[in-house]
Backbone bond lengths (Angstrom), bond angles and torsions (degrees), N, CA, C in turn:
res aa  C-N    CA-C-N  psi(-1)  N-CA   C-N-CA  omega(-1)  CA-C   N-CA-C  phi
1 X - - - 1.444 - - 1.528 109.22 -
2 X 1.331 127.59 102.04 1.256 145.42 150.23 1.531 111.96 -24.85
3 X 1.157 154.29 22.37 1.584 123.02 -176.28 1.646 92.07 -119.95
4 X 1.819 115.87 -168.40 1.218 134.40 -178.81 1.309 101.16 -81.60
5 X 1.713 131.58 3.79 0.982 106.39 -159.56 1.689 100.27 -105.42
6 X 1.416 96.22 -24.65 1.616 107.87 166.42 1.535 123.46 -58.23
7 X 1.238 108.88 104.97 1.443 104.42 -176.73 1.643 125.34 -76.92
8 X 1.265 116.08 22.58 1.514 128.59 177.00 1.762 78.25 -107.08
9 X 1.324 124.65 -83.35 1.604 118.44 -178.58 1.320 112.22 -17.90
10 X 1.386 120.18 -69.09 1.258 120.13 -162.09 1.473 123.79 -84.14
11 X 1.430 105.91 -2.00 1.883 112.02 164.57 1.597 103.58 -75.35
12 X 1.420 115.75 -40.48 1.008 137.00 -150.80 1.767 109.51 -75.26
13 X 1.249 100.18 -59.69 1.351 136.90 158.13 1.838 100.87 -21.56
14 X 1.648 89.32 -92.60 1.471 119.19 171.60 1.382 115.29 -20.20
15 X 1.392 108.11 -53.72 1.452 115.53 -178.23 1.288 127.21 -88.77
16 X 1.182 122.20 -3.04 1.582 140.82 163.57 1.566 95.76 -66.79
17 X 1.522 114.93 -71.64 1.233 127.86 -169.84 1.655 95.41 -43.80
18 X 1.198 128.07 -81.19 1.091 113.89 -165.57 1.316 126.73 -59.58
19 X 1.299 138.57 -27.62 1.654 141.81 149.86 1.735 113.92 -47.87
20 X 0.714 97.37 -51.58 1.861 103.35 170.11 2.159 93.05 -49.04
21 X 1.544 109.40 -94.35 0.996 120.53 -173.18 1.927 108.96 -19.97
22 X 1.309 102.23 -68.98 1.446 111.50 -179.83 1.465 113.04 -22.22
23 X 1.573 93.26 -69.20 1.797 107.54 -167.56 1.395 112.30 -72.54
24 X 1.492 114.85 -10.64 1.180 115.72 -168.39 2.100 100.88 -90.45
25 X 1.116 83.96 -63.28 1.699 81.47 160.53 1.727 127.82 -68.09
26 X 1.033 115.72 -13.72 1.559 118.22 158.31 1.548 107.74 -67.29
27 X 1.500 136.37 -54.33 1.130 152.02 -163.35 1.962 92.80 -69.08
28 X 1.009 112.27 -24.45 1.377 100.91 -172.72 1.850 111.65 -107.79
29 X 1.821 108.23 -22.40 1.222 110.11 -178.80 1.765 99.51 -72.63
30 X 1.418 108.61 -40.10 1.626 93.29 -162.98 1.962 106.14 -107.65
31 X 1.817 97.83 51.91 1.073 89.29 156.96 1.643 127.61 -77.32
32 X 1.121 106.94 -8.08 1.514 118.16 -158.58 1.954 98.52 -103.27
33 X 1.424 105.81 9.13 1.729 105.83 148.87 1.554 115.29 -80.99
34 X 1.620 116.66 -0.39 1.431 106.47 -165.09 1.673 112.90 -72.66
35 X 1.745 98.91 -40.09 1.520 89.85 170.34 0.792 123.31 -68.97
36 X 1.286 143.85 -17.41 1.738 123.06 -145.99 1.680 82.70 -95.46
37 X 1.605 121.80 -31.88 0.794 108.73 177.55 2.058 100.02 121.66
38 X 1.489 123.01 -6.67 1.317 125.08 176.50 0.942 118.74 -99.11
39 X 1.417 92.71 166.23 1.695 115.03 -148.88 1.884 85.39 -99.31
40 X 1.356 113.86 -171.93 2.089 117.14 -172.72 1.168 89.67 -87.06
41 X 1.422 127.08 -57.13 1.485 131.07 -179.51 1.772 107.14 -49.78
42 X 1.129 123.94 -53.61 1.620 118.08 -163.42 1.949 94.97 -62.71
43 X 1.384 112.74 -51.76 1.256 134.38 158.82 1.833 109.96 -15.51
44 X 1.083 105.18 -56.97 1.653 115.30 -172.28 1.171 102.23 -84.78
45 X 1.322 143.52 -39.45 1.404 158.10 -157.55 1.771 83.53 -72.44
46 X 1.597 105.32 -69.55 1.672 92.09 -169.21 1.352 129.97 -93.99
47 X 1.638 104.79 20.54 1.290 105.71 -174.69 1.771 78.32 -112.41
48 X 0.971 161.14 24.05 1.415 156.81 150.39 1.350 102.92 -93.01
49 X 1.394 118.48 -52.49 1.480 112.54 178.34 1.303 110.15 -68.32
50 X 1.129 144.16 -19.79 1.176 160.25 151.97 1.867 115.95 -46.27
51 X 1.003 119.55 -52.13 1.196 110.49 159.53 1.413 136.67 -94.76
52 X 1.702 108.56 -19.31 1.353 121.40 174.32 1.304 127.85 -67.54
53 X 1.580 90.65 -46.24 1.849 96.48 -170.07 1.823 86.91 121.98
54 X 1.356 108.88 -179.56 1.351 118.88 165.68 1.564 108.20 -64.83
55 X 1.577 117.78 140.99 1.297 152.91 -167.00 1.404 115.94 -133.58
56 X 1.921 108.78 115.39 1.561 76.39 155.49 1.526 123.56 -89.85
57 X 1.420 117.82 -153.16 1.118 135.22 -128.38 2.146 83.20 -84.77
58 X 0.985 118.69 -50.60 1.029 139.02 -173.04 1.637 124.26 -53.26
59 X 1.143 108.14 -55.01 1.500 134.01 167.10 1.615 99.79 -61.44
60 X 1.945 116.95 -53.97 1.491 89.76 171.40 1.529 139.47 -72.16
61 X 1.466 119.18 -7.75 1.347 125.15 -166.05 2.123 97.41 -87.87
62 X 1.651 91.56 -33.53 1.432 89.87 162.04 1.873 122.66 -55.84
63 X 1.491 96.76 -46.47 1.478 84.35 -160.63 1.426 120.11 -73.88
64 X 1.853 101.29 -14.16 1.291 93.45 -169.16 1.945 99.62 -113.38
65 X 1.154 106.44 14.72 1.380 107.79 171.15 1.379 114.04 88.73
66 X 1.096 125.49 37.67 1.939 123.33 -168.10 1.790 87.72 -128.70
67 X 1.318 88.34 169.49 1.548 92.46 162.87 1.218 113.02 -88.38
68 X 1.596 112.12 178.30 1.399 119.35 153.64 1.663 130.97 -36.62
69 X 1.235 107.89 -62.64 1.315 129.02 -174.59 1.098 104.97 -55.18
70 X 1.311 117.74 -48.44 1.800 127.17 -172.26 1.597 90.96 -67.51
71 X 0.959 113.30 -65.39 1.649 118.44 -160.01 1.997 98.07 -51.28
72 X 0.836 138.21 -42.60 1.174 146.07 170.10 1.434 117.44 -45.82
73 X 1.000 104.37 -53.73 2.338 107.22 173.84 1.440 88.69 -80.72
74 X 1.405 135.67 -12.53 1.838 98.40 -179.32 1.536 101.08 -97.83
75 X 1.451 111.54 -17.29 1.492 114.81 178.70 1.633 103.82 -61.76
76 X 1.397 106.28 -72.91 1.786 111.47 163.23 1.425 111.67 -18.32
77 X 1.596 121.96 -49.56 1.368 108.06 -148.41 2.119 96.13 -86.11
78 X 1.581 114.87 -28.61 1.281 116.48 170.45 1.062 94.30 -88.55
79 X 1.011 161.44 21.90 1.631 136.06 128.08 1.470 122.19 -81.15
80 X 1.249 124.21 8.32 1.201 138.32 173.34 1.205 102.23 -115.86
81 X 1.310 127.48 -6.44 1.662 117.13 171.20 1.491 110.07 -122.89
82 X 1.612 106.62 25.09 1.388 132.42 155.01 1.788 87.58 51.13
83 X 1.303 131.83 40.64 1.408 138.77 133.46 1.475 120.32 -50.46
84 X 1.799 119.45 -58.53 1.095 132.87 -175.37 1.634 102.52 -106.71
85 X 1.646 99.41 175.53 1.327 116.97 149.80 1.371 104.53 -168.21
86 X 1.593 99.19 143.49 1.434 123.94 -174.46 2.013 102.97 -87.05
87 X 1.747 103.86 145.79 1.295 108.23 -175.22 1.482 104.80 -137.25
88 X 1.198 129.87 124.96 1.412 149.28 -168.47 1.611 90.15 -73.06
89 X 1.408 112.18 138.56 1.167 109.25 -179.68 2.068 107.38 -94.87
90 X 1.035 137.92 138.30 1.298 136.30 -144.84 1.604 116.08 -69.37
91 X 1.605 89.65 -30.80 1.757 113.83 -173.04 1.176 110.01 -91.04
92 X 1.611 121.23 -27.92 1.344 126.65 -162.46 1.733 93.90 -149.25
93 X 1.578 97.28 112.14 1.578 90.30 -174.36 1.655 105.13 -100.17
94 X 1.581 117.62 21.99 1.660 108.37 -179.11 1.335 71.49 -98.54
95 X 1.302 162.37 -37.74 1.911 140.12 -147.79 1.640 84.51 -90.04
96 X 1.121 92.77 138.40 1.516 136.25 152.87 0.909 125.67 -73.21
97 X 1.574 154.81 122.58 1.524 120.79 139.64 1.156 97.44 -107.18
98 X 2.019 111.65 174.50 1.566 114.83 -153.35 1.751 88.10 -114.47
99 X 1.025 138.97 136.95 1.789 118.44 -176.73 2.002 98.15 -141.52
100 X 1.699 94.00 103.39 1.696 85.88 174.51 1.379 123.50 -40.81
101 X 1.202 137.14 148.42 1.064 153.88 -159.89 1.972 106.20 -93.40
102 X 1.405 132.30 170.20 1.334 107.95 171.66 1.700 130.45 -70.24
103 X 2.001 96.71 -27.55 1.111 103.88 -176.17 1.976 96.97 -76.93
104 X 1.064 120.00 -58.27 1.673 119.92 155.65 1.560 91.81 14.64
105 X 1.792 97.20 -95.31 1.473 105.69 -150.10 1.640 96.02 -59.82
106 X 1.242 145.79 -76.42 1.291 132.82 -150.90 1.614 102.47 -60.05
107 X 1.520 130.48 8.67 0.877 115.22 -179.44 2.036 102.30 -91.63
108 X 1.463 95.19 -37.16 1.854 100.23 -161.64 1.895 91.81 -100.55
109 X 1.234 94.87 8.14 1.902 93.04 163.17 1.892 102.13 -81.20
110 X 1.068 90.13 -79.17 1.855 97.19 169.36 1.474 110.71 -17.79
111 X 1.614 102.86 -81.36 1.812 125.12 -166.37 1.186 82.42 -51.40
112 X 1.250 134.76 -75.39 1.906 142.25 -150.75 2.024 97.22 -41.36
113 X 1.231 106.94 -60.82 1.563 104.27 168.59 1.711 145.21 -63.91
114 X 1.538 86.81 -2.35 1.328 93.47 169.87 1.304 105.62 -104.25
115 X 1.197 149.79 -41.09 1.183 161.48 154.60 1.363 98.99 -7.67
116 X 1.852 100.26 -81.13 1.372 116.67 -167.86 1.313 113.86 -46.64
117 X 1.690 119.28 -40.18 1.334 115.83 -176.03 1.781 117.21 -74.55
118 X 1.511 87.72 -23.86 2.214 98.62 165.26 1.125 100.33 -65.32
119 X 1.491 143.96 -60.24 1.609 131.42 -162.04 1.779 99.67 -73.25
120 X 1.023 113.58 -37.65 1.883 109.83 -179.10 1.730 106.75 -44.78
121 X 1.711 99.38 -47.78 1.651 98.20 -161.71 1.484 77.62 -84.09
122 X 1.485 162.59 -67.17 1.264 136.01 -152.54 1.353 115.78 -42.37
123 X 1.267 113.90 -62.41 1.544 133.05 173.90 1.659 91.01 -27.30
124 X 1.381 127.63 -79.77 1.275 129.51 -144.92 1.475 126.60 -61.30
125 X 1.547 89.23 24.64 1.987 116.42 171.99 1.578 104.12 -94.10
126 X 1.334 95.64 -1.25 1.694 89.26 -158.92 1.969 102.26 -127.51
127 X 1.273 129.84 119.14 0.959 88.70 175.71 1.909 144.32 -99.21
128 X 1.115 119.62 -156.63 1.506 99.03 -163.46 1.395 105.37 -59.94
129 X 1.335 158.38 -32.33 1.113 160.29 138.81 1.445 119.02 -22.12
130 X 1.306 116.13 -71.91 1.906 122.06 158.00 1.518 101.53 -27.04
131 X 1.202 120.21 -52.28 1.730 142.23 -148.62 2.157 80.92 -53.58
132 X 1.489 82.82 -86.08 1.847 109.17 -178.74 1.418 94.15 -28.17
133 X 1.330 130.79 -70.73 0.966 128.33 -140.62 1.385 124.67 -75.28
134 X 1.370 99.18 -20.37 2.017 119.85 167.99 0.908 108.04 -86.25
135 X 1.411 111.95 -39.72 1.687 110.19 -177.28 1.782 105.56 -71.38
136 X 0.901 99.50 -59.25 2.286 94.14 154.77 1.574 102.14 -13.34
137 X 1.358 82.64 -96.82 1.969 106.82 -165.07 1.454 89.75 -40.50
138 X 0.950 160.36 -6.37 1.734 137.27 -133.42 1.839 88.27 -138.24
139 X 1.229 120.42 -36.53 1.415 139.29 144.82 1.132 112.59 -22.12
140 X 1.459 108.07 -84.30 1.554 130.72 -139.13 1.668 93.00 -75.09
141 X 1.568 112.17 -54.53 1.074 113.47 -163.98 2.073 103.55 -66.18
142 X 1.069 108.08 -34.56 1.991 107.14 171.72 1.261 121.86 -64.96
143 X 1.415 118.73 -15.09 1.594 124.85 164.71 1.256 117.75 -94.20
144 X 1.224 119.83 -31.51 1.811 115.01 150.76 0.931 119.68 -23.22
145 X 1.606 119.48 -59.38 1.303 115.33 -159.41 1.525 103.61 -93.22
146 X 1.279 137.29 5.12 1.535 129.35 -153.60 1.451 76.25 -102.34
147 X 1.899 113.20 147.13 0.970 140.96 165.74 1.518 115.18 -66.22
148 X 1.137 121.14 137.84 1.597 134.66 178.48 2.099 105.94 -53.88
């Protein structure tokens, strides 16, 4: 039975809507990686180092949700476009830390503001109330799933 009243429909439903929405407004916030030339992942890599400070390798695949492994070929690939550079820690030479580079930062200063000004105008479909109120639900429902 198809209606809202079916609660297999309407989880189901629900969650289409919001996966659609997501990617659909993701696909439009990070059009403005096309020039610089980055990928969402290289994107997260220096917009974490960007607000964190230097990271290793580990802490970023956490923050931005990738694995290790993944996080490793995009680190490689901005360290070859002399964005990043990796630093042996003195005491412990298996830690890494990840440390934007100068061109790095004036690169995800720029990108970082266009972004922000793409999610401002997406947002501004919604209003500041809508805003709270997804951002609520959008909460509640990501701590559900986080393990104790």
């Amino acid at each position: 039975m198809k209606t809202s009243a079916n609660p297999k429909y309407r989880a189901l439903n629900t969650y289409t809507k919001l996966m659609r929405a997501a990617e659909s407004v993701t696909t439009r916030v990070h059009r403005v990686l096309a020039a610089p030339k980055l990928t969402i992942s290289q994107f997260g890599v220096l917009e974490a180092l960007y607000h964190k400070g230097p990271l290793c390798q580990k802490d970023i695949a956490t923050k931005i949700l990738k694995s290790t492994g993944n996080i490793t070929l995009v680190i490689d690939n901005l360290e070859k476009t002399g964005l990043v550079r990796r630093e042996r820690d003195c005491e412990d030479r298996r830690y890494l830390t990840i440390h934007l580079t100068e061109t790095g930062l004036k690169l995800i200063t720029t990108v970082f503001t266009d972004v922000e000004a793409s999610i401002v105008t997406e947002m501004a479909s919604l209003s500041e109330s809508e805003q709270e109120v997804l951002g609520n639900l959008c909460k509640k429902l990501g701590i559900k799933g986080e393990l104790p």
